[in-house]
C-alpha positions as CSV (number, residue, x, y, z in Angstrom):
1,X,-7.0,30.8,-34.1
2,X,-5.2,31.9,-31.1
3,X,-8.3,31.6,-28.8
4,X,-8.6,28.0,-29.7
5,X,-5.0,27.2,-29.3
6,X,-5.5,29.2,-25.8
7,X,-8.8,26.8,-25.2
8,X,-7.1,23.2,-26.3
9,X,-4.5,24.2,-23.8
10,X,-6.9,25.5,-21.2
11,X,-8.6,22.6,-21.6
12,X,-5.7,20.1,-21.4
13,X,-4.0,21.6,-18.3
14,X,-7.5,21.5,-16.5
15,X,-7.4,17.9,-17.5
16,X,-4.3,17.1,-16.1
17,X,-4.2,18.9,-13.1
18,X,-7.5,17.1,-12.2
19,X,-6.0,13.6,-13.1
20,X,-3.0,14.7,-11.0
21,X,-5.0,15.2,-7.8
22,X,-7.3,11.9,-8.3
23,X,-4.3,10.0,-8.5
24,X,-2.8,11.0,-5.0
25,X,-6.1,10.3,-3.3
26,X,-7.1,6.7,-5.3
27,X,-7.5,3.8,-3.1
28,X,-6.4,0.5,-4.9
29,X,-7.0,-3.2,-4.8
30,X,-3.8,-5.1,-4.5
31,X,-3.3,-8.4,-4.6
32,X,-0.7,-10.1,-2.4
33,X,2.2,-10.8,-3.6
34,X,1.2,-9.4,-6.9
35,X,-0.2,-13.1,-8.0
36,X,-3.1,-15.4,-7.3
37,X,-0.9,-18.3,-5.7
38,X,1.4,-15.9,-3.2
39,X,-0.3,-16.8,-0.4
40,X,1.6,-20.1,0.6
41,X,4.8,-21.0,2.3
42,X,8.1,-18.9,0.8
43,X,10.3,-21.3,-1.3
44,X,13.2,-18.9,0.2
45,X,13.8,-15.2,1.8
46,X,13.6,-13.5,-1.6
47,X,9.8,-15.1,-1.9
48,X,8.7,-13.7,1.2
49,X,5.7,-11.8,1.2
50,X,7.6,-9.1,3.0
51,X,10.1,-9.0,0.4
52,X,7.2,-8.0,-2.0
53,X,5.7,-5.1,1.0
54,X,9.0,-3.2,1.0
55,X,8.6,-2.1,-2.7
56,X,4.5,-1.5,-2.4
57,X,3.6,2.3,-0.7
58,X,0.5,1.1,1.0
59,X,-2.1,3.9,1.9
60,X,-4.9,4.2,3.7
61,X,-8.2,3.4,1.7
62,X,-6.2,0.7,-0.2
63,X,-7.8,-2.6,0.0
64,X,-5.2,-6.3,0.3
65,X,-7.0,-9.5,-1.8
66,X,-5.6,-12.7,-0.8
67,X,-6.5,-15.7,-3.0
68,X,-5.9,-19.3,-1.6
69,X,-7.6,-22.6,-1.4
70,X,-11.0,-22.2,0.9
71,X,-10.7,-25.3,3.8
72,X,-6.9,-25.5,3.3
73,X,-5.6,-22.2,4.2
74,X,-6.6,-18.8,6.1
75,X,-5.7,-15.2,7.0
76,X,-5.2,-14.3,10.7
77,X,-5.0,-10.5,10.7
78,X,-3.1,-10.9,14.5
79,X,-1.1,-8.4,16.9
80,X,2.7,-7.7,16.8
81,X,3.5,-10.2,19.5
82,X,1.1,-13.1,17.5
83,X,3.2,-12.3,14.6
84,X,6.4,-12.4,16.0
85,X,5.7,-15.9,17.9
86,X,3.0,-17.2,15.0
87,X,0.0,-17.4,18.0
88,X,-3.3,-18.4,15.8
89,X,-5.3,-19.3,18.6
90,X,-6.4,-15.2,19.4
91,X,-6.5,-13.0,16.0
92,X,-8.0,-9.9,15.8
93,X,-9.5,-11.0,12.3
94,X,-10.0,-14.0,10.9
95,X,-10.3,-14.9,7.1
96,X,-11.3,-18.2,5.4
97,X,-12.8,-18.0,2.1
98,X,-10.6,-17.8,-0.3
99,X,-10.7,-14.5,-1.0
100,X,-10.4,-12.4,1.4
101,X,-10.2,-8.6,0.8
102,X,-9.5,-6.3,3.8
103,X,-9.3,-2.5,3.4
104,X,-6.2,-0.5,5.3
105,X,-8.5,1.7,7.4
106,X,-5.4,3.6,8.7
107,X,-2.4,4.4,9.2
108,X,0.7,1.9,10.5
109,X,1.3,-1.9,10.9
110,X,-0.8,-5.0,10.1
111,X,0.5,-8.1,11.0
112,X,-1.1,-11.4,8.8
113,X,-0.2,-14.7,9.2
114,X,-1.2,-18.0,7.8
115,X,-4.3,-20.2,10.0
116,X,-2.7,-23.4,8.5
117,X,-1.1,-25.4,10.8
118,X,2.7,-24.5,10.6
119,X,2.8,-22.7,7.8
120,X,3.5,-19.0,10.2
121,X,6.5,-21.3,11.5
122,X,7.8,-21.2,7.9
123,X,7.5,-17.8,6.7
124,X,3.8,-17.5,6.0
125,X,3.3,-13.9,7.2
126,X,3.0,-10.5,5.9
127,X,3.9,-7.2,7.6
128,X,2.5,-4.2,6.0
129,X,3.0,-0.7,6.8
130,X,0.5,2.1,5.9
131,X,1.8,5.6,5.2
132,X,-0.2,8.2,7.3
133,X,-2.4,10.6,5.4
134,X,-0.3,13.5,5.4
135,X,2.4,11.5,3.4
136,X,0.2,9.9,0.3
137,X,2.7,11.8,-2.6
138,X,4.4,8.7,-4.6
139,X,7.3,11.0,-5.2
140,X,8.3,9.8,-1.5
141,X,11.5,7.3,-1.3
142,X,10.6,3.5,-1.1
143,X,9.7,2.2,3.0
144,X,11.9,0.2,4.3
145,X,11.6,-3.4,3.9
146,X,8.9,-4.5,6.1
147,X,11.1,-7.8,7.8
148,X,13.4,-5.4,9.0
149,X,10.2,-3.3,10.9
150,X,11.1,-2.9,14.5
151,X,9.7,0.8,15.7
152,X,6.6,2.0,16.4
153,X,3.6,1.5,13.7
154,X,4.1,4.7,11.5
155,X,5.6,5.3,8.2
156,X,8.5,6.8,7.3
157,X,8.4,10.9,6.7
158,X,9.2,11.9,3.3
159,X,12.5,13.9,2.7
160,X,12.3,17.5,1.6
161,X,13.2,17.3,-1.6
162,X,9.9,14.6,-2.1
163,X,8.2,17.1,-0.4
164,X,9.4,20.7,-2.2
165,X,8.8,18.5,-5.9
166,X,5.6,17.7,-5.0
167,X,4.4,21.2,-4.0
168,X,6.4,22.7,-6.7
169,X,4.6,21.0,-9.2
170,X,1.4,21.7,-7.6
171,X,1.9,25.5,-7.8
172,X,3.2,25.5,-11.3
173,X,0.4,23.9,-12.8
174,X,-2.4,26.3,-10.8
175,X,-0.3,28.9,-11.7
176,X,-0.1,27.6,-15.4
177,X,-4.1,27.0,-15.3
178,X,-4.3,30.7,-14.2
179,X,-2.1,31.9,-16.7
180,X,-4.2,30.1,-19.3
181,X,-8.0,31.3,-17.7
């Protein structure tokens, strides 16, 4: 009886230490704006699309899906300086299907605007900021709101309690695991 209680809770910590460690390292699909029709000009500042980036930890591996209305709209994936000034006439990428799903290769700033004429003028544009591998532990404090982005193309360090929770939790449950092997 007390080796099967020992092996259900072998077992189970096994289980959750792997499910731990998957879920630090699992790129995701995320849709813009959290909703098919985000892509468009903001009705006001709280419906920016960078309003929506300063609450989403964004990591390398994750993939961005923008849905629009093939013909009428686009994605310019554009520099710093084409952001700020909403230059469409040199992007670095350029997206018109209607879908467009681009993975965040690494770590730092991307800068999207709209292709429709104008529509960077009023707010159509997205900022968002990549956390560099070393910091990929959701325990980590929000980023700052992407509008308010000014330094160079990094993400914010965790603080050292994030940090020492994280490893702490680690430990314990290897240690836990090799208390229960």
């Amino acid at each position: 009886m007390a080796s099967s209680l020992r092996a259900n809770t072998s077992l189970s910590v096994s289980l959750l230490f792997v499910f731990l460690l998957l879920s630090f390292s699992e790129a995701r699909e995320i849709l813009v704006g959290g909703k098919p029709s985000s892509w468009k000009i903001p009705s006001s500042e709280s419906d920016s699309l960078n309003q929506w980036a300063g609450k989403i930890r964004f990591k390398v591996g994750d993939f961005l899906v923008w849905k629009y209305e093939s013909g009428k709209d686009s994605v310019l994936q554009v520099s710093k300086e084409d952001y700020i000034n909403c230059i469409t006439s040199k992007p670095i990428k350029e997206y018109n299907d209607g879908k467009t799903k681009l993975e965040l290769d690494r770590h730092g700033a991307f800068y999207f605007i709209s292709g429709a004429k104008g529509h960077c003028e009023e707010g159509q544009k997205l900022i968002v900021v990549v956390m560099s591998p070393r910091h990929r532990s959701p325990a980590i404090s929000p980023a700052p709101s992407p509008a308010e982005f000014q330094g160079p193309a990094v993400a914010p360090s965790p603080t050292s309690s994030a940090t020492s929770l994280q490893g702490g939790l680690l430990v314990a449950l290897g240690l836990l695991a090799l208390w229960v092997f």
